[in-house]
DSSP file (Angstrom, degrees, kcal/mol; ACC not computed):
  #  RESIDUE AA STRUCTURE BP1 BP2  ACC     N-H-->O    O-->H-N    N-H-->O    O-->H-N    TCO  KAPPA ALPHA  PHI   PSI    X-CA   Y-CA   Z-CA
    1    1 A X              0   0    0      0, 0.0     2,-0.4     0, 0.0     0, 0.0   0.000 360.0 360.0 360.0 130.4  123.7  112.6  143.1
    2    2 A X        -     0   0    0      0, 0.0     2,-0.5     0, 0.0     0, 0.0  -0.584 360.0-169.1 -71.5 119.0  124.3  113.4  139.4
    3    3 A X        -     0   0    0     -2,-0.4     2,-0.2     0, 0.0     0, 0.0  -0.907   0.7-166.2 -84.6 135.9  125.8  110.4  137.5
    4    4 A X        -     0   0    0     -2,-0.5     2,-0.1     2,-0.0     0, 0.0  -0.814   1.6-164.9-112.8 176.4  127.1  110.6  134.0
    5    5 A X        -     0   0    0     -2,-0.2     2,-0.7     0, 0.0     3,-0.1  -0.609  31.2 -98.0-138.0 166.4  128.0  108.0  131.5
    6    6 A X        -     0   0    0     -2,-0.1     4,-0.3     1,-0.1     5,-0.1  -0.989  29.5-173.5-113.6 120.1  130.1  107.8  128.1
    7    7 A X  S    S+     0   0    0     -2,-0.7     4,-0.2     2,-0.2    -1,-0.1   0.519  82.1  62.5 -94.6  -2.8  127.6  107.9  125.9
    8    8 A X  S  > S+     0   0    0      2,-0.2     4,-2.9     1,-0.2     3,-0.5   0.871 112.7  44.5 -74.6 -37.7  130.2  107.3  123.0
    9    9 A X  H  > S+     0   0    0      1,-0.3     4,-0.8     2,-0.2    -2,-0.2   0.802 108.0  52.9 -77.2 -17.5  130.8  103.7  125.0
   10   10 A X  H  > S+     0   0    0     -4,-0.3     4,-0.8     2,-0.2    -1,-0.3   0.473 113.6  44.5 -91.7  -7.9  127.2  103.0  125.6
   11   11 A X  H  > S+     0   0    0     -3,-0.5     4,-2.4    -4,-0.2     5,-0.2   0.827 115.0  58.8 -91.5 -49.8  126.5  103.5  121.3
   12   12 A X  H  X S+     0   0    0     -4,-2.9     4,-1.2     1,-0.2    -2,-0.2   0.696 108.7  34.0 -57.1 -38.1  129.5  101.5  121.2
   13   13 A X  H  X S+     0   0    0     -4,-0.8     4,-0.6     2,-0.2     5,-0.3   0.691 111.5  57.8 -83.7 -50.2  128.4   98.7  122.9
   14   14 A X  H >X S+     0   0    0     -4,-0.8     4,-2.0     2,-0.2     3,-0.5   0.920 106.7  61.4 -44.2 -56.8  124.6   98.6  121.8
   15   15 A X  H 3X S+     0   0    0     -4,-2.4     4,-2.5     1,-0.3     5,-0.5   0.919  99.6  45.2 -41.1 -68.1  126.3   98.5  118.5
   16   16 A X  H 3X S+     0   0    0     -4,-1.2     4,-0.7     1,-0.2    -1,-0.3   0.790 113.3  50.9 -83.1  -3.6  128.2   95.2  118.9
   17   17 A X  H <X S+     0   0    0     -4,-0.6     4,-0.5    -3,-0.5    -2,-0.3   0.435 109.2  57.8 -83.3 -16.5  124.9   93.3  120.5
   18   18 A X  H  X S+     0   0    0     -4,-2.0     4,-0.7    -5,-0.3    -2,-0.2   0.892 111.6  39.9 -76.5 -32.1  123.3   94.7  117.5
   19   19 A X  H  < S+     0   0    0     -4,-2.5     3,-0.2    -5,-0.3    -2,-0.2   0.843 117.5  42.1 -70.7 -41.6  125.7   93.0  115.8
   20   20 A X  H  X S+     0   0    0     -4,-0.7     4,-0.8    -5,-0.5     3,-0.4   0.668 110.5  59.4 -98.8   4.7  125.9   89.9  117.5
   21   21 A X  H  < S+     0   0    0     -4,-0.5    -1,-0.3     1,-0.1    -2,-0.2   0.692 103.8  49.3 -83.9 -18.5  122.5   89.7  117.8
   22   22 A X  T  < S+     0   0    0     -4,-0.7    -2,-0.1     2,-0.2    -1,-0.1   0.270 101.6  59.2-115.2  29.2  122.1   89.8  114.2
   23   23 A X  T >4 S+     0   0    0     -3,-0.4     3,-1.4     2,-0.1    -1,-0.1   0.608 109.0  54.6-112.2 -38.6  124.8   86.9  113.5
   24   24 A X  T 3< S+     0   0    0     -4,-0.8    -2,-0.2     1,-0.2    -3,-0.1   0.459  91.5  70.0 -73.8   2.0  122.2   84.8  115.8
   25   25 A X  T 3  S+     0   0    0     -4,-0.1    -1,-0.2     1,-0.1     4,-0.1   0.678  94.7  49.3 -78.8 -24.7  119.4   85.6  113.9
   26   26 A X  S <  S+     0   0    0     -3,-1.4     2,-0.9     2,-0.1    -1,-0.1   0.465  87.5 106.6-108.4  18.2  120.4   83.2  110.5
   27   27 A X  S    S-     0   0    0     -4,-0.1    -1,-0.1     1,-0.0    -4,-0.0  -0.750  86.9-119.2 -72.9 102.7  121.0   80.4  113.1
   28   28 A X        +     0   0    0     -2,-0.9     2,-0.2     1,-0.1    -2,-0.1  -0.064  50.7 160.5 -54.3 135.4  118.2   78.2  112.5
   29   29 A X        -     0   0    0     -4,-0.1     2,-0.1     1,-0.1    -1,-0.1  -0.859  48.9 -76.3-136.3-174.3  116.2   78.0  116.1
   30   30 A X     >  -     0   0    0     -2,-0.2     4,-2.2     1,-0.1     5,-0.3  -0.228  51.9-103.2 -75.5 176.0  112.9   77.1  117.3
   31   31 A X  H >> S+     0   0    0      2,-0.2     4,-2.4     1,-0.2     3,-1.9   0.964 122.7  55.2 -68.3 -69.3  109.8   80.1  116.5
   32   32 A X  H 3> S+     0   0    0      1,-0.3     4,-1.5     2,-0.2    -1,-0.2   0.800 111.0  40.2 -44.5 -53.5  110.2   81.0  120.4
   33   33 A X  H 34 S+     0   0    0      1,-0.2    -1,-0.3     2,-0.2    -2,-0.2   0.721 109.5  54.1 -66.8 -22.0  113.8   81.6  120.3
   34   34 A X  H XX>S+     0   0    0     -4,-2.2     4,-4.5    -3,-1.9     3,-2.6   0.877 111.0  59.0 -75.2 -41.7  114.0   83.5  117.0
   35   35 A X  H 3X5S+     0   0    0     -4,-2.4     4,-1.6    -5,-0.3    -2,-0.2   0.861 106.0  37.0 -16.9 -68.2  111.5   85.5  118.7
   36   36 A X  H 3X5S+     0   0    0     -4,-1.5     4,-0.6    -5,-0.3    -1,-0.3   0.387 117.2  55.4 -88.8  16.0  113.1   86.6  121.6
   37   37 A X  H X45S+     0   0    0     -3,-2.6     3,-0.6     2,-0.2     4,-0.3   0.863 112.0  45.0 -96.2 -32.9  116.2   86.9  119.5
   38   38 A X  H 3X5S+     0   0    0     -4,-4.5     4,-1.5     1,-0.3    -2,-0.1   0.774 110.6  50.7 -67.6 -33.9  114.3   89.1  117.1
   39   39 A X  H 3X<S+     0   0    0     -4,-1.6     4,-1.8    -5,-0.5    -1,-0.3   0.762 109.2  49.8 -81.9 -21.1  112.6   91.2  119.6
   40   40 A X  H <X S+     0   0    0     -3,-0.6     4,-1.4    -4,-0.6    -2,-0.2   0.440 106.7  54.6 -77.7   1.2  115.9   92.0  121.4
   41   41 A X  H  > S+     0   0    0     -4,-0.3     4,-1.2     2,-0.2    -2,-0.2   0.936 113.3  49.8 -81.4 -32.1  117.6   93.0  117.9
   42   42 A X  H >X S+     0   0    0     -4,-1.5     4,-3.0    -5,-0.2     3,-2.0   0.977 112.5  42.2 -37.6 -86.6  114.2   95.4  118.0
   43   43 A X  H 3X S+     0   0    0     -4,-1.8     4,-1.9     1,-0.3    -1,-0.2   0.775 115.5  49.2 -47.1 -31.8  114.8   96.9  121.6
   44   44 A X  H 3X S+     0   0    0     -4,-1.4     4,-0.7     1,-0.2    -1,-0.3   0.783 108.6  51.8-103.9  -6.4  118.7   97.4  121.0
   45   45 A X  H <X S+     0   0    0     -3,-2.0     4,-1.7    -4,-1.2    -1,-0.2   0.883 115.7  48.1 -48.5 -56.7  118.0   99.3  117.3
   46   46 A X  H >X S+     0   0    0     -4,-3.0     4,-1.1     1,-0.2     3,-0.6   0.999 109.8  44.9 -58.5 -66.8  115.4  101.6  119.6
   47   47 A X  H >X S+     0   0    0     -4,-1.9     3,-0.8     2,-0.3     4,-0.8   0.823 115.2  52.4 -52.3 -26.0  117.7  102.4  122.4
   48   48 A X  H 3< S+     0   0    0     -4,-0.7     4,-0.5     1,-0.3    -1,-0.2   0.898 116.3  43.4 -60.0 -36.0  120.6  103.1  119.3
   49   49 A X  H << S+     0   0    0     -4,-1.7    -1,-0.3    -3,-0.6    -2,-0.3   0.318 108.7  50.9 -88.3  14.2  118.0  105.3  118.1
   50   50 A X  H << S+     0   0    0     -4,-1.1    -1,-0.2    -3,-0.8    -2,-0.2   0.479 115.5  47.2 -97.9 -30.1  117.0  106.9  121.5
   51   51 A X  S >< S+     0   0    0     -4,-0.8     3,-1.0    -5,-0.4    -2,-0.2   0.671  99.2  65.8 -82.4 -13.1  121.1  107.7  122.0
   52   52 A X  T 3  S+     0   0    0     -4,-0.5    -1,-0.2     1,-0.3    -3,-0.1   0.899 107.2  39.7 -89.8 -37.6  121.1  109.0  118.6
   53   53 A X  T 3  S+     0   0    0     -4,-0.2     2,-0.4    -3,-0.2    -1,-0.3  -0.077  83.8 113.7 -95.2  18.5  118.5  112.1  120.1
   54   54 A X  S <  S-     0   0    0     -3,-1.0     2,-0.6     1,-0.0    -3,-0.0  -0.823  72.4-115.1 -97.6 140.9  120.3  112.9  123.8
   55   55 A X        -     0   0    0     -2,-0.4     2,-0.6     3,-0.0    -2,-0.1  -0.800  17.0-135.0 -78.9 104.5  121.7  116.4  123.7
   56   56 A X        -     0   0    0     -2,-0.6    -1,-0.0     1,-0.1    -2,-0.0  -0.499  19.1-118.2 -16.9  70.6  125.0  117.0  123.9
   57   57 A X        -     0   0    0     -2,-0.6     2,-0.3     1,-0.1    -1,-0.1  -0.048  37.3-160.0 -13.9 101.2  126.3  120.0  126.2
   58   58 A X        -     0   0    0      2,-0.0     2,-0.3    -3,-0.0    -1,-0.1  -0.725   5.5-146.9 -83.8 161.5  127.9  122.1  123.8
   59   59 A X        -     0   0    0     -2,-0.3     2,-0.6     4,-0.0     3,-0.1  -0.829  11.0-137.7-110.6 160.1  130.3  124.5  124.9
   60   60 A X    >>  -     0   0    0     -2,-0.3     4,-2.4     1,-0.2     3,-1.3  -0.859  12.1-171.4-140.0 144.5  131.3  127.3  124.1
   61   61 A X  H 3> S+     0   0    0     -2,-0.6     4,-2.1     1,-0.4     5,-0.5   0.923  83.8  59.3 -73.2 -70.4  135.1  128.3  124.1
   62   62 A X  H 3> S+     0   0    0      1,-0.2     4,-1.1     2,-0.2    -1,-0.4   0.701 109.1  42.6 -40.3 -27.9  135.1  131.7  123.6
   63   63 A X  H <> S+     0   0    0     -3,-1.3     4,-1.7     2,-0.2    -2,-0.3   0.870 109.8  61.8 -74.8 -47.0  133.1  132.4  126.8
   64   64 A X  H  X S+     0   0    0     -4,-2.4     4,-0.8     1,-0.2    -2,-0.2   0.837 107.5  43.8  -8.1 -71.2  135.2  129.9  128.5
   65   65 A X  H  X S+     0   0    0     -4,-2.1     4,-1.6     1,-0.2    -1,-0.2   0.672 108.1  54.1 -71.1 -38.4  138.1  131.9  127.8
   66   66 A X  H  X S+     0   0    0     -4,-1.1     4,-0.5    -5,-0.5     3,-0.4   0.959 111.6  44.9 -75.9 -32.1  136.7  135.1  128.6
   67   67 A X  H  < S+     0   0    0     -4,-1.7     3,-0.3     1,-0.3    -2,-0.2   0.784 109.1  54.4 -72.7 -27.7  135.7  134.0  132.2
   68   68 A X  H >X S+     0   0    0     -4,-0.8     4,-2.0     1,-0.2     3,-0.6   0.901 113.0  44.0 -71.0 -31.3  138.9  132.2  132.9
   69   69 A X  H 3X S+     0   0    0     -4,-1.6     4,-1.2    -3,-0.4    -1,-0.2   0.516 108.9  56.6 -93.5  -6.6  140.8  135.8  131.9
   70   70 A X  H 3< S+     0   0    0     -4,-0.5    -1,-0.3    -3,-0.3    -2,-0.1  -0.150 105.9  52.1-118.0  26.3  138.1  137.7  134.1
   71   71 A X  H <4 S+     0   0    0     -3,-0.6     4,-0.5    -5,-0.1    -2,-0.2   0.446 109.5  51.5-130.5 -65.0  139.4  135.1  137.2
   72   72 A X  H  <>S+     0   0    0     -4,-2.0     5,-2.3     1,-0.2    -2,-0.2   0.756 107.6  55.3 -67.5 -26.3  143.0  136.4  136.3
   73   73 A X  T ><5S+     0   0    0     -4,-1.2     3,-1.7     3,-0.2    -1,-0.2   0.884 103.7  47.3 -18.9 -73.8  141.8  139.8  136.6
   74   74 A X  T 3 5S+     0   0    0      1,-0.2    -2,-0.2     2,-0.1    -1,-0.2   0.501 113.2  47.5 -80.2  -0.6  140.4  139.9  139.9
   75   75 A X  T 3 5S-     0   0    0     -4,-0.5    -1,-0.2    -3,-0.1    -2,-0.1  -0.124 111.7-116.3-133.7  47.5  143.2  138.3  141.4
   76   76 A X  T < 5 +     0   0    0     -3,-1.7     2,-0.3     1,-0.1    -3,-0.2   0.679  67.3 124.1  56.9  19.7  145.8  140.5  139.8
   77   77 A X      < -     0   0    0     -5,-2.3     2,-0.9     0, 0.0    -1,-0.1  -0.675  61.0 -94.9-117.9 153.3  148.0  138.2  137.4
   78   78 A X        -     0   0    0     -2,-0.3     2,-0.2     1,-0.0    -5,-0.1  -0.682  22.9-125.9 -96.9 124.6  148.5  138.6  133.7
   79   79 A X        -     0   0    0     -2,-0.9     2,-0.2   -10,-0.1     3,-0.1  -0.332  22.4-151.8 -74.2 140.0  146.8  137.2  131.4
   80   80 A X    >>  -     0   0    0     -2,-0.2     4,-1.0     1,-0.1     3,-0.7  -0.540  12.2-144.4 -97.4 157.5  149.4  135.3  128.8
   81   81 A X  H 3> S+     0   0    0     -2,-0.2     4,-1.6     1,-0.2    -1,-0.1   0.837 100.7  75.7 -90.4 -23.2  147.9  134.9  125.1
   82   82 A X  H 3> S+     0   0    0      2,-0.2     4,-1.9     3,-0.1    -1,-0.2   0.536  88.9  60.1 -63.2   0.9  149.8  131.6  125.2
   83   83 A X  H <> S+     0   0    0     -3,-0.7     4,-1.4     2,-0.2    -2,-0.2   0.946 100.3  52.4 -75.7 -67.9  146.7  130.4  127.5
   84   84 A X  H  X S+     0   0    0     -4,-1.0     4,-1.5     1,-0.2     5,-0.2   0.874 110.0  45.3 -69.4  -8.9  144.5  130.9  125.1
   85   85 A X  H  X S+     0   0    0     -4,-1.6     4,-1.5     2,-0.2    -1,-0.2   0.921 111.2  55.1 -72.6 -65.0  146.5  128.8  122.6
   86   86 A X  H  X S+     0   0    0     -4,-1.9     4,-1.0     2,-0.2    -2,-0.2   0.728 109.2  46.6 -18.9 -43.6  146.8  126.3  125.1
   87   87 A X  H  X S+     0   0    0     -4,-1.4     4,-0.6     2,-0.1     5,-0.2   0.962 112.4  48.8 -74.6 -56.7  142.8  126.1  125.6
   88   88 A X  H >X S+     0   0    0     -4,-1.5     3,-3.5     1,-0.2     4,-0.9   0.742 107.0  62.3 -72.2 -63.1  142.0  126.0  121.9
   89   89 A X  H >X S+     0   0    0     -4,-1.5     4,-3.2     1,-0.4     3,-0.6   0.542 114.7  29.8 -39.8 -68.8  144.7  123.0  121.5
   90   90 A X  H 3X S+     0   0    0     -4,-1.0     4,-1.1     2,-0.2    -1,-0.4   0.220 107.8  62.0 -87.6  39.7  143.2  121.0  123.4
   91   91 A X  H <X S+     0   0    0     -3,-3.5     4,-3.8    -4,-0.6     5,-0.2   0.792 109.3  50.9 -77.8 -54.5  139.8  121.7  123.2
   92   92 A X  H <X S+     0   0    0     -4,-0.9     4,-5.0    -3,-0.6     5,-0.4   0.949 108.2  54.6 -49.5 -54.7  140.3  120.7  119.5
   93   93 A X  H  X S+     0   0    0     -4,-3.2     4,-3.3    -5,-0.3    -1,-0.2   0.970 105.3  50.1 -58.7 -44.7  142.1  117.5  120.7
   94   94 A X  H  X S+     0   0    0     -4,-1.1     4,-1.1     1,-0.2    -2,-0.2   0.933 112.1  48.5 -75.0 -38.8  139.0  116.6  122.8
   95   95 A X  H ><>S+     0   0    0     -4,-3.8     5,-0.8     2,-0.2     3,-0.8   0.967 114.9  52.9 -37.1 -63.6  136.9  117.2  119.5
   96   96 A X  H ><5S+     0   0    0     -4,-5.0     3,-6.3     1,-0.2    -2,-0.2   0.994 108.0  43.5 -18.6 -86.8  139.5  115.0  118.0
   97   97 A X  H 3<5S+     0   0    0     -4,-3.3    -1,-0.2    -5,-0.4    -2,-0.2   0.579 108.0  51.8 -66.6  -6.8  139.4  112.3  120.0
   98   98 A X  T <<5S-     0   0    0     -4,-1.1    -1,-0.3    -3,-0.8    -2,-0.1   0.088 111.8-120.8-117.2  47.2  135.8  111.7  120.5
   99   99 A X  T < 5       0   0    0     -3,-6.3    -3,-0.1     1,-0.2    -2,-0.1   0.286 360.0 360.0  71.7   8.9  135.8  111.8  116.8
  100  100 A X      <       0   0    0     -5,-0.8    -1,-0.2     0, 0.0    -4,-0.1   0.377 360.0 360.0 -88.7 360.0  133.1  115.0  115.7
């Protein structure tokens, strides 16, 4: 079974242990513990920079649109022009909102 994730919440998240990993770094410790603190600030940099390169589905809208109107076709209804205002709004809102 295919899982997905939010990968905007997994950046997010890396992001603040990169942070609070690096607030524990100017705490004086012993050599072993600055170590392992230093080598996880390491690992959680790579995996930011490993999310930074997963591909994105894009879509695309216009094709979207034509297949949904080619749906309303074959089962005889009329297509309204206010659908396709309706897709682009929120399409744009979900562009919005995860902030590209």
């Amino acid at each position: 079974m295919k899982k997905l994730i939010d990968i905007d919440a997994v950046v997010a998240k890396t992001k603040r242990l990169i942070r609070a990993n690096k607030l524990y770094l100017s705490e004086p410790e012993t050599d072993e513990v600055r170590f392992q603190k230093v080598g996880a600030y390491s690992v959680l940099n790579d995996l930011l920079h490993f999310l930074d390169t997963i591909e994105v589905k894009e879509v695309d809208l216009e094709k979207e649109i034509e297949l949904v109107k080619g749906d309303y076709e074959q089962v005889d209804v009329a297509w309204n022009n206010d659908f396709d205002y309706i897709a682009r709004h929120f399409f744009e809102l979900g562009i919005k909102a995860k902030g590209e």
